[in-house]
N, C-alpha and C positions, 0 to 999 in steps of 0.2 A: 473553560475556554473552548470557543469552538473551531473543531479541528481544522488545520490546514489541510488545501488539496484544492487542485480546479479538477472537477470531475464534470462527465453525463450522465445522468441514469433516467431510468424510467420507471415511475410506480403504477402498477398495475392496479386498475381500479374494480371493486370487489362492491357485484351488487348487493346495495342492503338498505333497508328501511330507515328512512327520516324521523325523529321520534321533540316531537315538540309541546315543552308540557306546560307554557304560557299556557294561559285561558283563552276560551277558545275566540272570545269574544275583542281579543287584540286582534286575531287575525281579520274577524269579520268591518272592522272599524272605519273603513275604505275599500273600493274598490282593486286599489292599489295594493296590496297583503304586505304587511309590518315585516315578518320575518319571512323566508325561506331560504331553498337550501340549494346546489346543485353539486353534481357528481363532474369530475373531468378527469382528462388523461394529463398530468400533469408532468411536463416534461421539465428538467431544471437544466438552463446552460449554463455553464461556467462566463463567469463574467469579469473585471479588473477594470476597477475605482481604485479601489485602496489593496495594495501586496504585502501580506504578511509573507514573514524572512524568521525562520525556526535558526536559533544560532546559541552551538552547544561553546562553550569555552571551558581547555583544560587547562591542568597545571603541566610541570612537567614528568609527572608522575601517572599521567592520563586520566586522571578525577577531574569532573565536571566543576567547575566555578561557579558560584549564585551570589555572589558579592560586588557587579558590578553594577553602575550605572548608566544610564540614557546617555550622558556625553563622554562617555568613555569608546562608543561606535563612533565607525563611520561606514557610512553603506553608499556603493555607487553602482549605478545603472548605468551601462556602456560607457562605464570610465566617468562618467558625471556622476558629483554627492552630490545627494538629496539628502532633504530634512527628514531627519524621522517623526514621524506624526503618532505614531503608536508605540510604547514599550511598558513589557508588562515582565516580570519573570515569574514560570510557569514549573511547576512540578509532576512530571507523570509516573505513571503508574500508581502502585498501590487499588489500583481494585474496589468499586465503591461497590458496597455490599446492597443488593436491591431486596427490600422481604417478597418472599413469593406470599402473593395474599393469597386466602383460603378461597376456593372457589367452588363451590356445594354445586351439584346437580339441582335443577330444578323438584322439588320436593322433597331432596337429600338433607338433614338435619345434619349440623356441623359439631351440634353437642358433642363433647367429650373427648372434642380432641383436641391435642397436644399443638399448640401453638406452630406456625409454618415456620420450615424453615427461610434462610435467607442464600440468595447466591450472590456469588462475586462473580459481576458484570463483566467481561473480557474488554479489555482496552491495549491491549497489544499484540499485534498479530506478528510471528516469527514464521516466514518461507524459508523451508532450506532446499537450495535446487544445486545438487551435485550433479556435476558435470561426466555423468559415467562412463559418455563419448571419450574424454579427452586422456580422463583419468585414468593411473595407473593402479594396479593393484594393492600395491604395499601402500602408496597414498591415500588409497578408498578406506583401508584399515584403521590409518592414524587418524581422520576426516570423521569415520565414523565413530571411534570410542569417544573426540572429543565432542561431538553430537551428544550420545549418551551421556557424559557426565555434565553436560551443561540440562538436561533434563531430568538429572538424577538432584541435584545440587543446586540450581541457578532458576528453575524455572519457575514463577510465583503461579498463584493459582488465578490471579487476572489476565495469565499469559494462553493464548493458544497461540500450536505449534504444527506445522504442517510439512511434509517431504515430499519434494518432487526432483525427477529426473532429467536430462537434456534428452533422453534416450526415451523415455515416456513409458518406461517398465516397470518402474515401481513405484504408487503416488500412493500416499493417507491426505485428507482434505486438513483442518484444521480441527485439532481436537485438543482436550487436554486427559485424553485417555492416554499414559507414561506405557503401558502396558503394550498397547499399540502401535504406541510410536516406536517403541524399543524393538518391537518385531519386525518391524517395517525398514528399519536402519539396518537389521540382522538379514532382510533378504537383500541390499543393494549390492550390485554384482557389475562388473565391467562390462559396459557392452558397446566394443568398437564398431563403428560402420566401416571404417576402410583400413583396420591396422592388418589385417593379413595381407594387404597388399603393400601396405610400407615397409613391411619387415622381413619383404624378399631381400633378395640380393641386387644393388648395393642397398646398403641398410641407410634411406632418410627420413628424415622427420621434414613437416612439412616448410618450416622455415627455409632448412636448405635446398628442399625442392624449387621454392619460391625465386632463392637467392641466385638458382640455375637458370632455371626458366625466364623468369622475370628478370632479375637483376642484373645476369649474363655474369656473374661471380668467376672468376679464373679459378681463382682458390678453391671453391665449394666443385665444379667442375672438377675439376684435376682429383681430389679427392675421393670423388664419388668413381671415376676413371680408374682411380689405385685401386678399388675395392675388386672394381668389377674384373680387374687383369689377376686379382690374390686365385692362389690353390685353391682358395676354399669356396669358389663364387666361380668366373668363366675360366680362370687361370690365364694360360698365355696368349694374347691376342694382340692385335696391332691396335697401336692407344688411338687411334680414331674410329676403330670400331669399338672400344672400351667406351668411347667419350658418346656415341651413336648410342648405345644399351642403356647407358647413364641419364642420359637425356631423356628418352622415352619412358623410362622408372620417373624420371623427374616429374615430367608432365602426368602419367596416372597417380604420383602421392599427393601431386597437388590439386586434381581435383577429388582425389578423395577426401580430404585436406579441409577443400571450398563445402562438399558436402556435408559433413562434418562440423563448421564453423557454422553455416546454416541453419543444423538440427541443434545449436545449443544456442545463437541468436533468437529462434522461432520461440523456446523453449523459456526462455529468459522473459519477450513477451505477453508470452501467455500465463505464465503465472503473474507478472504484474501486472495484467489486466484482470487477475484473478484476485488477485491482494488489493486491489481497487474498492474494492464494494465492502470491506473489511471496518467496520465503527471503532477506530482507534489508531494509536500509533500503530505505523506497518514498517517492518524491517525486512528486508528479502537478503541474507545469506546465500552469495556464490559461491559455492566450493567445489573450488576447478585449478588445473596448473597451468591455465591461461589458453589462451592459442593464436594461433597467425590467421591474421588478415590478408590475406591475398591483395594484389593491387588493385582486383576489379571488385571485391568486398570492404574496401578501406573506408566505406559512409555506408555499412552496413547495420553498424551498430547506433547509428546515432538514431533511429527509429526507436529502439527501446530504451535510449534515453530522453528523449522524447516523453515519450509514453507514461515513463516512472515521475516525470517532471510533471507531467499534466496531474498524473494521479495522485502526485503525493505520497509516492512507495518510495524508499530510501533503499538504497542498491551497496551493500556491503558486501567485500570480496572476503575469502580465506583461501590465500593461495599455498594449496596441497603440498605445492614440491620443496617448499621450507625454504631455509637455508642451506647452498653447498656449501663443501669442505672449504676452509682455506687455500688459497693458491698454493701453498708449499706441499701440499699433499695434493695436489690435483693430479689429474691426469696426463697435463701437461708437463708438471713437473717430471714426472716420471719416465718421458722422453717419448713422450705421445707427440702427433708432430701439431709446430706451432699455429698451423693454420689451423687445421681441427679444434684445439683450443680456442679459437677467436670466435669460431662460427658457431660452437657449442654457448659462451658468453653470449653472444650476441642472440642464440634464442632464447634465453632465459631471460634477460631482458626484453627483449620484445612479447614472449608471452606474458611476463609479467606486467608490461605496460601497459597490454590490453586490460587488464583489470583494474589499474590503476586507472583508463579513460572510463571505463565503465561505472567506478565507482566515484570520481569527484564531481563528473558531471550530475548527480543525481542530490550531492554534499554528503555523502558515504564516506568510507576510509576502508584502508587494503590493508591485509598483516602478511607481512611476510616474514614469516618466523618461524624456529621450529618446536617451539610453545603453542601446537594447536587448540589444544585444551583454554589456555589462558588468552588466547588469538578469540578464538567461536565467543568466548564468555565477552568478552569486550564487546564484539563485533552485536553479539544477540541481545545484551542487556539496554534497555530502553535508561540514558541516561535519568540521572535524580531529579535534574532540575537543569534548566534551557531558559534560553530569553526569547521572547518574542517581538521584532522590528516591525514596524508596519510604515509604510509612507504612499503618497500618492503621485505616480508620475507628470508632470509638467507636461503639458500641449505633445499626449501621445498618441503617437497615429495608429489610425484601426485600420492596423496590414496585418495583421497577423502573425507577424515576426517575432524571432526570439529575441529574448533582453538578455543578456548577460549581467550579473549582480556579484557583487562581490561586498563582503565584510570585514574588516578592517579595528583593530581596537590603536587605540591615541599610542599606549603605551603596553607593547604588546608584553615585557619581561618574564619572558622564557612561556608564553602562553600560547595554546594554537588555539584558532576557530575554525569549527563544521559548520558551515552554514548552507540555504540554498543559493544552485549556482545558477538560476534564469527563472524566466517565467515567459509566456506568449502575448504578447497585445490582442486585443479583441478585433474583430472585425468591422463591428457596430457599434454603434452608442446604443448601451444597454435602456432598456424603458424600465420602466416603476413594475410592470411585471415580473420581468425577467429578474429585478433587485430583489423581488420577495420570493421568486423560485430560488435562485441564487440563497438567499438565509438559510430561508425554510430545508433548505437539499444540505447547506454544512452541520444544520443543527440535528438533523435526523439521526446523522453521523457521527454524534457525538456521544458523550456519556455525561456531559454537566449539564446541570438542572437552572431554569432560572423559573419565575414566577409572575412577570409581570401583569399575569392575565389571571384572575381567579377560576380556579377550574377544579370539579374534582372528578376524580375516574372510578369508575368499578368495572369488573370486570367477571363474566358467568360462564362456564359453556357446560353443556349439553352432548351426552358421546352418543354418536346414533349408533356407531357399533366398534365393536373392541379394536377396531383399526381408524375410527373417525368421528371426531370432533366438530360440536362447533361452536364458536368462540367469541362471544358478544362482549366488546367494551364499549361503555355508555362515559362520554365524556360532559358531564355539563358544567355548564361556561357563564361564570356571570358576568352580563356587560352593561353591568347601567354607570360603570366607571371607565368606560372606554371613551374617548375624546370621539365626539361624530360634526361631519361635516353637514351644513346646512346646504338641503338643495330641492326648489318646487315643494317648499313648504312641510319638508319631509328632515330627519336627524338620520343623517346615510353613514355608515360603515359592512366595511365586509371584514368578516373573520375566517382565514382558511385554519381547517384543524386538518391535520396528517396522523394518522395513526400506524407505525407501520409493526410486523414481527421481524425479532430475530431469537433463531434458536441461541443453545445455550452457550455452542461454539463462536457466536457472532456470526454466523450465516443470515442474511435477507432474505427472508421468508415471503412477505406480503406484504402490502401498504393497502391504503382505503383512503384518498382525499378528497374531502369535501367543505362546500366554500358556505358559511352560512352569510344571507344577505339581509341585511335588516336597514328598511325604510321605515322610519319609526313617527308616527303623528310626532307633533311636539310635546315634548313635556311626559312623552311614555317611557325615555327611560327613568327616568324617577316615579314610576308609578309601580304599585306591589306590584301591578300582575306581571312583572318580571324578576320578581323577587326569589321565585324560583328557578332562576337561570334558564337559560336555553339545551336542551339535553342532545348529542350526538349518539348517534350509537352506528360502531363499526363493525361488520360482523366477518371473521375467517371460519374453513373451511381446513381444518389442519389435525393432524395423526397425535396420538398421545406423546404427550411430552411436557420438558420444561422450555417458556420462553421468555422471553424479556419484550415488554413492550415499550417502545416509546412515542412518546401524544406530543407532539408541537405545535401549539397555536401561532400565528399570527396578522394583527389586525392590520388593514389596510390605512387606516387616516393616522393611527397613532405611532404607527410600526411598531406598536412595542408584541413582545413575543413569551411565551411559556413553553419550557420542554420541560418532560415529567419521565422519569423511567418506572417501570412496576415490572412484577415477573409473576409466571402464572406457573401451576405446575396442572395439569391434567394428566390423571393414572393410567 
């Protein structure tokens, strides 16, 4: 299946030699030349014809469902059903194993050795971005062992796994070194931008800051008033200069608050613009104990929902602060006074809700429990098996606006659905270009293989020195079964081949695209001297390592397509 996501990217194009081993006497046979080739910068825009809808169903036991059918949905676009035109059910993970081929130096004899090994292709990318702004200490504790045991126990070897910060102090990229990652978890440390200033005297958090400031709260007011009159803060004062002291704490916790919510928005961003470019399922783990949106930051967030939605990153919460005690041993019970009680309620709900906006808008899920361990393992495991919706919208307009979708089963009995919750309209009506940048950019992205184009790949490189490589794959392509359009007396098709790297962690390394053009007399593709196919050769410029290559062809009259994975190791 080729993965979902409307992304941008850009491949970089890597000069390198046209290698064409027809005879040479096809090319000379007109003025007009049979084959050639060109180089371009190949930009891919995301585009929408057809919206695939990833839609996990569980039981009531939170295990994934793979037993349903096509009219058991119902899928609506701004409150309108639509026909589903595509359904397929899909199984991920598991890891397909690529052989890394033997790849000899030039003059290197390969005699005698031990067959290569094979790697398992990384097809799901796990961010964990703890919120080390917000978070509390004993939280950061529980947060992180059930990190660690979810990579001790849980983490398959298709999986890489990466840790980032709100605070931007402690980051590992995506690896599947356990070793590293484990050290990495071991330095995450608290680091408040403005908690020494909240935790003056009176003592708020930013909700009731907010609730002063902003809301004009009588109750949170009065409150923050008793503190500032107690012995242990200004003591005896007249309660409107108590309520004057209260207020100006108010206004600086809340913009520290505002600063603060910022550095873990910005931070939320950037790493799902980081998990973008990732070839597999992507899950981004928030783990934070929420925070306040301010009234002038309250369409703050919807930017990096946004964002996760175009990209196709799934925004999963783990919120740190658990479950509180029971009301009968709260605080209030205990003759704490009742308003303090309400406005304590009332931020934990609203911190918590921010995570909950955060994570359905992307068709994520929140845990709020004090099961972190068995919370992270849900939240990071790439379900078994998912269905995949696809339909086409009716007379859509290209505004660029969001759609809201929603999923729906006949008969739901006792089963929830994850699904996604929007997508963007295009601006333009897409052209025949744009529909084969648009394939060509999901397939590159992916890790399944199809073949509809005969092709086969080798791959050599060459170390110029103990720090650098260089890395020749030779794609040739037989097309005397490709479908060509008749045109000025010529058999026209173009074939684009993409060849791009990624290292072993699923990092994007390099591409090389190039478009082979072939005006063919008549009747030359059924003559031998194309019998030896048409040869490509891409060449990088890259450091010893292992990598994974993938070759995507495809043709322009027939549209049919080939993606190939291989892996190369260079010592």
């Amino acid at each position: 299946m080729i993965r979902r996501g409307l992304r941008t990217f850009l491949i970089a194009i890597a000069a390198s030699a046209f290698l064409l081993t027809a005879a040479p006497d096809l090319q000379q046979a007109a003025s007009t030349p049979e084959v050639s080739t060109h180089e371009e910068v190949a930009v891919f825009q995301s585009r929408v014809t057809l919206i695939e809808v990833p839609v996990v169903v569980r039981d009531r036991n939170g295990h994934p469902i793979g037993t349903l059918r096509e009219e058991d949905f119902q899928l609506f676009d701004k409150g309108k059903p639509q026909a589903i035109s595509k359904f397929s059910i899909e199984k991920s993970g598991g890891g397909k194993a690529i052989a890394v081929v033997r790849t000899p130096e030039p003059r290197e004899s390969s005699e005698g050795k031990a067959d290569p090994p094979s790697l398992i292709a990384p097809d799901h990318f796990v961010g964990f971005l703890f919120d080390d702004v917000h978070i509390k200490f004993a939280d950061l504790v529980y947060a992180r062992e059930a990190a660690q045991k979810f990579i001790a126990s849980t983490m398959k070897p298709a999986d890489r796994v990466a840790i980032f910060t709100t605070s931007g102090q402690t980051v590992v990229d995506f690896t599947e070194d356990r070793d590293l990652l484990n050290k990495t978890l071991f330095k995450l440390a608290v680091h408040p931008l403005g908690r020494a200033v909240a935790e003056k005297c009176p003592t708020l958090s930013v909700y009731r800051a907010d609730q002063m400031v902003n809301g004009h709260d009588a109750d949170a007011i009065a409150l923050a008033a008793g503190e500032v009159q107690s012995i242990t803060c200004y003591g005896l004062i007249e309660y409107q200069s108590a309520v004057d002291i209260a207020m100006g704490h108010a206004r600086t916790v809340l913009e520290q608050g505002r600063i603060e919510t910022n550095a873990a928005i910005v931070s939320l961003k950037d790493v799902v613009r980081r998990m973008s470019g990732m070839p597999g399922l992507r899950t981004l783990i928030f783990a934070s104990p929420g925070f306040i949106l301010s009234q002038d930051q309250s369409s703050d967030e919807g930017p990096a929902i946004d964002l996760a939605i175009r990209s196709g990153v799934v925004i999963n919460a783990l919120d740190v602060k658990g479950v509180h005690a029971p009301a009968m041993f709260s605080a209030e019970n205990r003759g704490a006074d009742v308003r303090g009680g309400r406005l304590d309620r009332a931020d934990d709900v609203t911190t918590s809700g921010t995570l909950d906006d955060l994570t359905s808008g992307t068709g994520g899920r929140s845990f709020h429990g004090n099961d972190q361990t068995r919370g992270l393992q849900e939240l990071a495991t790439a379900p078994e098996v998912f269905y995949l919706l696809g339909f086409s919208p009716q007379n859509l307009r290209l505004d660029g606006k969001f759609h809201s979708l929603k999923v729906s089963l006949k008969m739901p009995a006792g089963m929830s659905v994850d699904a996604r919750r929007g997508y963007y309209a295009p601006t333009h009506q897409a052209t025949a270009e744009e529909d084969a940048k648009e394939e060509i950019s999901q397939a590159l992205y992916s890790r399944d293989e199809m073949n509809e184009i005969p092709v086969e790949m080798n791959t050599r490189f060459f170390k110029a020195s103990e720090s650098e490589a260089r890395l020749s794959v030779t794609s040739r392509v037989d097309v005397r079964k490709l479908r060509f359009r008749k045109a000025d007396g010529r058999d026209v098709n173009d074939v684009r081949v993409v060849c791009a790297l990624f290292d072993r962690n699923g990092t994007f390394v390099q591409a090389v695209s190039k478009t082979i053009e072939m005006r063919l007399l008549e009747g030359a593709q059924q003559n031998d001297r194309l019998s030896g196919g048409i040869s490509v050769r891409s060449d990088f410029t890259v450091p010893p390592g292992t990598y994974v290559i993938r070759l995507v062809l495809r043709d322009a009259e027939g549209q049919t397509m080939t993606a190939q994975n291989s892996a190369v190791r260079i010592p």
